[in-house]
KEBA-606999 format. One record per atom (N, C-alpha, C): residue in three letters; x negated, y, z negated. Coordinates in steps of 0.2 Angstrom, whole numbers, plus 5000, padded with zeros to 4 digits. Layout:
N
ALAXYZ
...
//
This chain:
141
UNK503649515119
UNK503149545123
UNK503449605128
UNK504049585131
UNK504249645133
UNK504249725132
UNK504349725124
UNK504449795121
UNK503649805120
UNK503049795123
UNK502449815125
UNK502349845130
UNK502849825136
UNK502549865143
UNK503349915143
UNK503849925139
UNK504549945137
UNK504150015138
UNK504050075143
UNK503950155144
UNK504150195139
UNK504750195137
UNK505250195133
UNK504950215126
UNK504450155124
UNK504250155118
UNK503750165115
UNK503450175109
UNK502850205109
UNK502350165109
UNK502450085108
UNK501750035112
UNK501550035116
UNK501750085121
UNK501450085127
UNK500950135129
UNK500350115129
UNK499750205128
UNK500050215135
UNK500050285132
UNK500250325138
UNK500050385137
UNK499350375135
UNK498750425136
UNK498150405141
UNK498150415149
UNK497750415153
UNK497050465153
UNK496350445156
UNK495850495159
UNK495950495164
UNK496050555168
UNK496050575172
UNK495050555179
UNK495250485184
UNK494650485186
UNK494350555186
UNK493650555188
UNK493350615191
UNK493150655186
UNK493550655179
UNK493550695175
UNK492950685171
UNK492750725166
UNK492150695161
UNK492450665156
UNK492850685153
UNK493150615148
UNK493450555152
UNK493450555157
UNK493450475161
UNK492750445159
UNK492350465162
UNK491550455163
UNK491350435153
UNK491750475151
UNK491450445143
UNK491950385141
UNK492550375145
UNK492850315142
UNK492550275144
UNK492250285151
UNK491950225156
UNK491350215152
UNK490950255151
UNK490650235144
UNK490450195137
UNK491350215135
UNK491350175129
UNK491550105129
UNK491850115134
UNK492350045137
UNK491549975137
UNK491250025143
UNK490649975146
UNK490149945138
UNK490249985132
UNK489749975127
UNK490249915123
UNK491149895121
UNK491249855122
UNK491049795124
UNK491049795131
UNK490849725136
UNK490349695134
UNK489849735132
UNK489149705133
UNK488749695126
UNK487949675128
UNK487749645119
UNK487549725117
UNK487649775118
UNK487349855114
UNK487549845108
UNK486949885106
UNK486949905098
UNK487549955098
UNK487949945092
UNK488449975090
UNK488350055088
UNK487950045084
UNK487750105083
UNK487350135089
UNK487050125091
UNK486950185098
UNK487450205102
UNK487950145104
UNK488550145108
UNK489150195104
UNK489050205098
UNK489350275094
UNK489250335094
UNK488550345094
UNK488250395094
UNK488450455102
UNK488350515097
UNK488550555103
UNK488050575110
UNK488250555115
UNK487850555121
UNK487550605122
UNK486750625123
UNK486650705123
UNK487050735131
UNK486950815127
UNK487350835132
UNK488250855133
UNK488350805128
UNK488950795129
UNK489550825122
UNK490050845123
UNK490250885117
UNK490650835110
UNK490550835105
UNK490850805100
UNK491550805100
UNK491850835101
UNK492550855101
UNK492750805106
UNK492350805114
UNK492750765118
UNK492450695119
UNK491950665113
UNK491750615113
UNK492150595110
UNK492150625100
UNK492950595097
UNK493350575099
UNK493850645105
UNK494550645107
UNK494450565110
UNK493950545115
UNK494050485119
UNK494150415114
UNK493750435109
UNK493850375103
UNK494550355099
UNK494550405098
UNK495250415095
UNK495850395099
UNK495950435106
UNK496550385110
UNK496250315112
UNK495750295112
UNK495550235115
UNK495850205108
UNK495650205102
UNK495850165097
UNK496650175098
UNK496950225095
UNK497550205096
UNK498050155102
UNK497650185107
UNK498250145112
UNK497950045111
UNK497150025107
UNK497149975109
UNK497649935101
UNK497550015095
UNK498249975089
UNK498949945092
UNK499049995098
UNK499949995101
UNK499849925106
UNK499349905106
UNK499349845110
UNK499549785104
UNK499149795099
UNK499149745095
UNK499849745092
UNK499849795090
UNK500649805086
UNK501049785090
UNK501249785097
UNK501649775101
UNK501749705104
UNK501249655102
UNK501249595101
UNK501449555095
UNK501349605090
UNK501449565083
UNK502249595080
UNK502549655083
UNK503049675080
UNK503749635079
UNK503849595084
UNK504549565086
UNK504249505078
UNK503949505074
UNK503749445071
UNK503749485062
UNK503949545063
UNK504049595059
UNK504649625058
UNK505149585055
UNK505849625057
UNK505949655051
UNK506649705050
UNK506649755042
UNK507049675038
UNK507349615038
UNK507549585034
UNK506649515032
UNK506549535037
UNK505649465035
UNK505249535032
UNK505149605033
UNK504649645032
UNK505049695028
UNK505449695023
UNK505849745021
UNK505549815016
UNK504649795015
UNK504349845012
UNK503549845016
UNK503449905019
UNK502849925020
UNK502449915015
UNK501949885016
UNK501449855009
UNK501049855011
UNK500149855009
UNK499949825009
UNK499449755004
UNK499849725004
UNK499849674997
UNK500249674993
UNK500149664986
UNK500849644981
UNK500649704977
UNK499949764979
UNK500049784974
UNK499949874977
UNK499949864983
UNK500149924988
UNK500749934992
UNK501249984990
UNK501750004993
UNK501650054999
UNK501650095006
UNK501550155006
UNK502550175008
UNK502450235008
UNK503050285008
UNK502850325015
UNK503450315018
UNK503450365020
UNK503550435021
UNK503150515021
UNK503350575022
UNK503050615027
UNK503650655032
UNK503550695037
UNK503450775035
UNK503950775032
UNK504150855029
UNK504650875035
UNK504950815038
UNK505450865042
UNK506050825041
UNK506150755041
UNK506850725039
UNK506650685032
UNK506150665031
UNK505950625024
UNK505450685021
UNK505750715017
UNK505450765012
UNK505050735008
UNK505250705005
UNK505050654998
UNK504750595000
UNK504250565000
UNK504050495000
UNK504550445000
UNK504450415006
UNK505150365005
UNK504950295008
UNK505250255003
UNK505150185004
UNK505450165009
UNK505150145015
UNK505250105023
UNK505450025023
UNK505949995027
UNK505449935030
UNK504849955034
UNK504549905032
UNK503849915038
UNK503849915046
UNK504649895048
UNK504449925057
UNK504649975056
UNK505049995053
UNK505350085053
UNK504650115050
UNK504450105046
UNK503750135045
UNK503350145051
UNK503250075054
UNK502650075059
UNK502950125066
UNK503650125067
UNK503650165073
UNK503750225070
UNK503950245066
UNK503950325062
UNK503050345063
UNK502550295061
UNK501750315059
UNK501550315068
UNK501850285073
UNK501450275078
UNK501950335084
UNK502450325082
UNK502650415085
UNK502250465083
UNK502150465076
UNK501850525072
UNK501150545076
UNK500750475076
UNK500150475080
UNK500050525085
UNK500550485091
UNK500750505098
UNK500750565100
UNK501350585097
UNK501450665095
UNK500750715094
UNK500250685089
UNK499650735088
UNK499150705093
UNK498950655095
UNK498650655103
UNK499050695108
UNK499450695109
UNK499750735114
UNK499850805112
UNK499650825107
UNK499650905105
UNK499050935108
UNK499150985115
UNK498451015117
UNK498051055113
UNK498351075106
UNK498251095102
UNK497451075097
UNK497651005095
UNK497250955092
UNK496850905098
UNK497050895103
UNK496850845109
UNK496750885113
UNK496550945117
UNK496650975122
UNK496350925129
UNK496650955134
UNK496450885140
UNK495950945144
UNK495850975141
UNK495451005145
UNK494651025144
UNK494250985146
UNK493550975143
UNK493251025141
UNK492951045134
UNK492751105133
UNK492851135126
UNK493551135128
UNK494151155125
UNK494151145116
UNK494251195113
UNK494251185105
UNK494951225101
UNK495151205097
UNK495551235093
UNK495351285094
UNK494951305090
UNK494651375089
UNK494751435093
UNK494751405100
UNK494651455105
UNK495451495106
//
């Protein structure tokens, strides 16, 4: 469990909202739709008024960082000698490919996998590019 609160590492979300902001205001949102008995499908749904783009953004790091909670309890139980192939069952392999050190499709243990996939993640959250943190804000622009 230590290697979940480990800064260092990538199970640790370290994607925050800014109080005050409007995408705080939509996590505090989505969070509260969690807690309580709401219909899910409403609790999805884009709040009017509100932009699609920074409804998503808020979903998407919510979800990730609550993966990096999970996986960060479950990984120490996943070593490359007990997890020696990324799978999913006996009859799914995945490979990894970046285009920058793995050209090719390449067959992993699954925690090299999983920290390769949840760097990969990190990095495109954190790109103002794709994520901008500033409400409004579009690729496009």
């Amino acid at each position: 469990l230590k290697q979940v609160f480990n800064k260092d590492k990538t199970f640790c979300p370290k994607r925050k909202f800014e109080p005050g902001t409007q995408r705080f205001e939509l996590h505090k949102r989505a969070q509260a739709s969690l807690n309580s008995d709401v219909d899910l499908k409403a609790a999805v749904q884009l709040p009017s008024g509100e932009e699609q783009n920074d409804w998503v953004a808020v979903h998407v790091v919510d979800f990730f960082n609550r993966i990096n909670l999970i996986y960060g309890t479950i990984c120490e139980f996943c070593t490359e000698r007990t997890c020696p192939v990324m799978s999913g069952g006996p009859k799914y392999e995945y490979r990894w490919q970046d285009d920058l050190k793995y050209k090719k499709p390449t067959a992993l243990p699954a925690p090299q996998y999983m920290n390769l996939l949840m760097d990969w993640i990190e990095m495109q959250i954190n790109n103002e590019n794709i994520f901008p943190t500033s409400v409004g804000k579009c690729e496009e622009e």
